[in-house]
C-alpha angles and dihedrals in degrees: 000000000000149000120245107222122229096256086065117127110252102275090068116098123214115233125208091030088134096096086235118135129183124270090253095053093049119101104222133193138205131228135234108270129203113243089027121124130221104259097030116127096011092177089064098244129109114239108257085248099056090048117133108239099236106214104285097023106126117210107225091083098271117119112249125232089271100045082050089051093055088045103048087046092050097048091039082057090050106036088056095052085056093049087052106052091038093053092048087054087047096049110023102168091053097122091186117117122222089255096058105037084056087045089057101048081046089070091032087072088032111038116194096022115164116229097259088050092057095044089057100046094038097042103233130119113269091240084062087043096053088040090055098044090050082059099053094048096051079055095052087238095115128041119201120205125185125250102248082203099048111015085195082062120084134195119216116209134165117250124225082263094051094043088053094049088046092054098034080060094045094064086040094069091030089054088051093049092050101055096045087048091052091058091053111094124260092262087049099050087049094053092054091052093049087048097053098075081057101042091049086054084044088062097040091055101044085058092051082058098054085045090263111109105121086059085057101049091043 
């Protein structure tokens, strides 16, 4: 979704701020080695054949699991960044922040999920949570309803307003995918519909592992 810019008021979160970059933005260097004279490899890359095996790389020219894995986390980080810039060019008068628009899709798969249920699920300390959720429903985005069994209990659901933006955004992102994918080849775009099946069960599995897999498998 998208990056909240640092002039946003205090419920929206900054994204990135891990101090991680992709592989290809790194500067790397390389070591002394021993049996190496001065003047060898003066471009600053080991030959392919002098290339140390990391743990999972196969050697017949095909990536390992582990080699698959640096790869995928370093295209999803930079697949998202695109998406983001792209869908604040697309929508520019969106004034929804990353963190509440992922909040809303959030109740649009659980209805009726109380504050504490969303920061866990979401991540985030309950204060952000309840300040997220104060901002959405100043915007008429987020409706709260009180528990008839515990009035200290509240309920969170989308409003028809909020409905509408989160799917307005939807088919923002959805609009932006679609163009770029018509200008892939035919091989490419047949390669992205046979990896969607195994990206679905990736997801599933990497909420299984944050205690949210039945979210994942609705």
């Amino acid at each position: 979704m998208t990056e909240a810019n640092p002039d946003e008021q205090d419920h929206r979160l900054p994204d990135g701020g891990d101090g991680w970059r992709p592989a290809d933005e790194q500067e790397g260097r390389l070591g002394d080695e021993p049996g190496r004279r001065p003047g060898d490899n003066q471009g600053g890359r080991v030959p392919a054949d002098e290339q140390e095996s990391r743990p999972g790389d196969q050697q017949d020219g095909r990536p390992g699991d582990e080699q698959v894995g640096r790869r995928l986390a370093d295209t999803v980080a930079r697949l998202r960044r695109s998406m983001r810039r792209a869908a604040r060019a697309s929508a520019p008068d969106n004034p929804l922040s990353v963190a509440q628009l992922e909040l809303m899709a959030r109740l649009a798969e659980r209805p009726g999920s109380r504050p504490g249920e969303l920061a866990r699920a979401l991540r985030i300390a309950p204060n952000t949570v309840t300040t997220l959720v104060n901002a959405l429903v100043r915007a008429r985005m987020v409706r709260r309803d009180d528990d008839p069994a515990d009035r200290r209990t509240v309920h969170l659901t989308l409003t028809a307003h909020g409905r509408a933006t989160l799917a307005r955004w939807e088919r923002t992102n959805e609009a932006i995918l679609s163009r770029a994918q018509a200008r892939l080849d035919a091989d490419q775009r047949a390669a992205l519909r046979t990896a969607l099946p195994a990206l679905a069960r990736l997801i599933e599995e990497i909420d299984s592992d944050t205690g949210d897999g039945r979210a994942a498998r609705r």
